[in-house]
N, C-alpha and C positions, 0 to 999 in steps of 0.2 A: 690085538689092536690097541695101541695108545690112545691118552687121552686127545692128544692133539689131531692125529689121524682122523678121530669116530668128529669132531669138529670139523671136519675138511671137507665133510661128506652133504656139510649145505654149500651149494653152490654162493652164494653170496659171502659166507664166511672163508671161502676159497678164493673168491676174487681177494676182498682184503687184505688178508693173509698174504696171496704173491704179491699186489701193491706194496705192503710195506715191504716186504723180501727185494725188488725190483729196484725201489727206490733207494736202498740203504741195506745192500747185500752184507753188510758185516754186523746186521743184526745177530743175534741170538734170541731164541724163544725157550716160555718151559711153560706149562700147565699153572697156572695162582689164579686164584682168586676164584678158581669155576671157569676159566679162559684160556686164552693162548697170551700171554704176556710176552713183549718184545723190548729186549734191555739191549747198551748199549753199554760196553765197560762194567756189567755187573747193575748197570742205573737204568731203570725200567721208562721205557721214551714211550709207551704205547700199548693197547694191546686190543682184545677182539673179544666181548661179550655176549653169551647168549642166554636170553631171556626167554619164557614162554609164547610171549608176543613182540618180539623184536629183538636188535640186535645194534649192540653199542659198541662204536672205533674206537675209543680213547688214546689222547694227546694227552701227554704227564704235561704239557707246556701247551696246551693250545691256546690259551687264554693269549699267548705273544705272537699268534701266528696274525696273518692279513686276512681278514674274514670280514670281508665290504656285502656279503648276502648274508653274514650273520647265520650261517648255519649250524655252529657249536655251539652246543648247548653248555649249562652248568654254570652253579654262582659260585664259583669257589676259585681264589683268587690265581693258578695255573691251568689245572685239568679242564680239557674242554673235549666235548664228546659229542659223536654224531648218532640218532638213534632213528633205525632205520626199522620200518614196520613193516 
């Protein structure tokens, strides 16, 4: 079993997973960082982390996205992430 695979196998990280696949089917994914990372042209737009007590979406850009409930987290002037417990 792959790393990606034995990830799939929490249901929440499998919803994710096909949301971004669903939304933007010419992604590609690989294993980095301890995650499932999702590039786009070789340029990482995303990816899906898991943590002992939750579990983080990351946007390489969310910081530009429409976020009026302010649910992305992170100070850092692109990446925004959602951290689900």
């Amino acid at each position: 079993m792959d790393k990606i695979t034995k990830f799939l196998d929490n249901p929440v990280v499998k919803k994710a997973h096909d949301i971004f696949l669903k939304t933007a089917p010419q992604l590609t994914e690989k294993f980095i960082y301890g995650g499932i990372g999702f590039f786009l042209n070789k340029i990482q737009v995303g990816g899906i982390y898991v943590s002992h007590n939750h579990i983080s979406i990351t946007f390489s850009q969310g910081k530009s996205f429409d976020d009026p409930q302010c649910l992305l987290l992170g100070s850092g002037k692109y990446r925004g992430y959602i951290k689900i417990h």
